[in-house]
N, C-alpha and C positions, 0 to 999 in steps of 0.2 A: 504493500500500500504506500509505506513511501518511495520507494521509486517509481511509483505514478504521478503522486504528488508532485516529486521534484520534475519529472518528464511535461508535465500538464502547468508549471512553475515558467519550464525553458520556453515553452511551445507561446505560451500569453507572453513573456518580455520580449520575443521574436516579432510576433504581431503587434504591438504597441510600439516597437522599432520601426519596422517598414511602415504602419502609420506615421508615424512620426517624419519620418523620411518624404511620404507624399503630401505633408500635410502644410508644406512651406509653401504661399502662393507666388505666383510669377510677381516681380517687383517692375511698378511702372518708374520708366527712369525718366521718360521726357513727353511733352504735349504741346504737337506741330499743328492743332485747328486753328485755321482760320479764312477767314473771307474777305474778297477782295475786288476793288471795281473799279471801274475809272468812264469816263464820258470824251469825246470832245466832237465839237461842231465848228466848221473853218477855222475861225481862230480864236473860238470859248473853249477854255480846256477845264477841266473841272479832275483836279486833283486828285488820284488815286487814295485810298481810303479801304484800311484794313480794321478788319473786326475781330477780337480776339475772346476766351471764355475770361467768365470772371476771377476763374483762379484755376490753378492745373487740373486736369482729371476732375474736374468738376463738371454737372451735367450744365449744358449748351445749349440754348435755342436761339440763335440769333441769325438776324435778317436786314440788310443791309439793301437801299436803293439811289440810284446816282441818276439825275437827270441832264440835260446839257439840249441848250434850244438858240436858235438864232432865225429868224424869219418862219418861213415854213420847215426850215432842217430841225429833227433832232433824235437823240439817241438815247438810252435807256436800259440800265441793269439794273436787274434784281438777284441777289443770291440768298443764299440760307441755309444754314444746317442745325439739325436737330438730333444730338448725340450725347449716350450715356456710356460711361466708362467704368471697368471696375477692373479687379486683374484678373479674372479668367473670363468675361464678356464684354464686347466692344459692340455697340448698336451707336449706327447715323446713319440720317438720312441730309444727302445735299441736292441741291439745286442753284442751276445757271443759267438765266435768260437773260438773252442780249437784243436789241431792235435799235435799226438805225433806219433814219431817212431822210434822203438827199432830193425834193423834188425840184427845187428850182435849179436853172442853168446854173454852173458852177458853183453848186452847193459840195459838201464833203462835211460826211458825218461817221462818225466810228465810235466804238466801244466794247468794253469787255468785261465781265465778270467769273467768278473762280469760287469752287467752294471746296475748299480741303482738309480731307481728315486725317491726323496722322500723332502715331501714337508708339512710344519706344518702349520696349519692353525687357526684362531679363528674367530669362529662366532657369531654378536652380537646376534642374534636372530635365528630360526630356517628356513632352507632353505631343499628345494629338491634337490636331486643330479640324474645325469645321469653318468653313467658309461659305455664307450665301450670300447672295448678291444679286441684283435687278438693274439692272442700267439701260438707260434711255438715251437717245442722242439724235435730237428731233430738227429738220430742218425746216419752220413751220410756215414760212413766207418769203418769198424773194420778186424782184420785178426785175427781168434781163439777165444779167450776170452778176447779181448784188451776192460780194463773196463773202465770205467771214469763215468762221471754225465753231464746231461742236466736238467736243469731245472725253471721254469717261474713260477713266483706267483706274486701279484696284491691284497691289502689287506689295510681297513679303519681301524683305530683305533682310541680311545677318550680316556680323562684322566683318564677314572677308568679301562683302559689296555684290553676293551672288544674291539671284533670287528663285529661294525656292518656289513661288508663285506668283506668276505674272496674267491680269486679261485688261483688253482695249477694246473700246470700241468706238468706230468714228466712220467718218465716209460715208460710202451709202450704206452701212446696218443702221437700225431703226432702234431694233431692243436686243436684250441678251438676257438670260438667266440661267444661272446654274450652283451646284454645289461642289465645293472638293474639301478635300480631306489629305491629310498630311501627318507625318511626325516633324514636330520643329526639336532641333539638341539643346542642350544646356546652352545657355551664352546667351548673347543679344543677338535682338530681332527687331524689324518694324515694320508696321503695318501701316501701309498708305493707301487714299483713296481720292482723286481729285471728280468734280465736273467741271469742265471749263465751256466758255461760249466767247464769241468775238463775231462784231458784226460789221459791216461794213456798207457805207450807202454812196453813191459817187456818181454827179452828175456834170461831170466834166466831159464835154463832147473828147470823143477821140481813148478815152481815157481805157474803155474795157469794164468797166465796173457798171454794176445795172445801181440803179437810187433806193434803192429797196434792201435791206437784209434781214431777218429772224430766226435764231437760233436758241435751241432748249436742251440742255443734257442734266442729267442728276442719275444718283444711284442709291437704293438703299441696301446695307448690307448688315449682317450677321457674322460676327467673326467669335468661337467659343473655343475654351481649350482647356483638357480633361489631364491629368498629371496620366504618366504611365510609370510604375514600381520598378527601380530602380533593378535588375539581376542580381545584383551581392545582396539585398533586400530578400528577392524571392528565395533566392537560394538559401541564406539561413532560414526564413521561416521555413520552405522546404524539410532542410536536416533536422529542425525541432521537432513536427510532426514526424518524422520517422522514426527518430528518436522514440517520441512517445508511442508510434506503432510498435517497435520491437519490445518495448516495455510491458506493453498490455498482453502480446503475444506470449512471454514468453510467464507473465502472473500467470493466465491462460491455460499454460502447456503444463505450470507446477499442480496446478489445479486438479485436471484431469488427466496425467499421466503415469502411468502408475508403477515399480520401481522393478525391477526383473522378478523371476522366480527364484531365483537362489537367493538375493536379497528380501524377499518375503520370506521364505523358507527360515532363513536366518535369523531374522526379527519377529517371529513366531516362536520360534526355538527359547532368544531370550526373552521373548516375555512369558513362557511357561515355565524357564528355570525360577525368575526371579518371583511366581505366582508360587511356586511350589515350596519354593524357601521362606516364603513368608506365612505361608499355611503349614509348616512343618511343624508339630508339637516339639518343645526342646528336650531331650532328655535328661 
């Protein structure tokens, strides 16, 4: 019985280890949101202007709009995101509309906004990660060849500048969704997510550019990460549990096994001498 005790002792500080071991959360090292926009029409330029959370790793709802007008020209962003953070869940959602318009002769109207999420992390040990994500990159108005840029991208990186996941989307896709799944290692990591948009109106005979542009991109994503138990971890709790198998086995085997015939034969013998010497009248 006590070598079960001390067996079923080894087996529980094993398991309270390897807890212990999984139980440290990823440490947020660093917090890259933020939003950003700018205007100009001929010669009103209206000054770029970033929006940032109210304090690190803090939850985020902010939304930022820039106008800029000169006759009939003008141009117009709006961005926003709306993100929580914690250390093993990252949820935002951003968005990026841009619209310009250039309708009188030599008018020129442009603008641009950005909504980006980005988030550094270190991990003590190795974990799995899920990744979901929706992204959109919408080209929703133009007149002639009015240019500008939509575009979404979502993308891991570690400190030797690799990325274990990368997606884009731009051009002519419209939407994207999907899920992946990954082991990230011990060390740092980060987790980035821009929508940008830029638009462009331009009515300069000769020029190329159509007076019209509208662009919309955002993305919302899901990013979660599950600790995986370290190997020297599994492996001693492993050797404890077997430990305490070969313990129980072999209580077990003392139990119900029973000792040869000639050692029975033997211990029959003496306990009938020593029954008979004690029932012996003395003389």
């Amino acid at each position: 019985m006590r070598g079960v005790l001390q067996s079923l002792s080894f087996a529980l500080l094993l398991t309270i280890a390897v807890g212990q071991d999984t139980s440290a959360d990823p440490i947020l090292v660093a917090d890259g949101r933020v939003l950003g926009r700018g205007a100009r029409v001929n010669d009103l330029v209206v000054d770029p202007f970033n929006v940032t959370p109210p304090a690190p790793f803090a939850f985020f709802d902010g939304v930022t709009t820039v106008t800029a007008s000169e006759g009939s020209a003008n141009a117009t962003a709006t961005v926003s995101l709306r993100s929580a953070v914690s250390p093993t869940r990252f949820h935002a959602t951003g968005t990026a509309e841009s619209f310009a318009n250039a309708p009188g002769v030599g008018d020129v109207a442009s603008t641009f906004g950005f909504s980006h999420f980005g988030i550094d992390f270190e991990l003590p040990f190795a974990y799995r990660f899920t990744l979901t994500d929706f992204m959109v990159a919408d080209d929703l108005e133009s007149i002639g060849t009015g240019k500008g840029a939509r575009l979404v991208n979502v993308f891991i990186s570690n400190a030797a500048a690799s990325f274990p996941f990368t997606e884009s989307l731009g051009g002519g896709a419209r939407r994207r969704q999907f899920t992946r799944t990954g082991m990230l290692p011990a060390g740092f990591h980060s987790l980035q997510a821009d929508a940008i948009t830029e638009a462009i109106g331009n009515s300069i005979p000769g020029s190329g550019v159509g007076p019209l542009s509208h662009h919309r991109a955002s993305f919302e994503l899901d990013f979660q990460l599950t600790p995986v138990p370290e190997p020297t971890s599994m492996l001693l709790l492993g050797s404890g549990l077997i430990a305490f198998g070969v313990r129980r086995f072999r209580r077990t085997a003392n139990v119900w096994t029973y000792p040869p015939i000639s050692r029975r034969h033997d211990a029959t013998a003496c306990a009938e001498s020593r029954w008979v010497s004690r029932s012996r009248p003395s003389l």
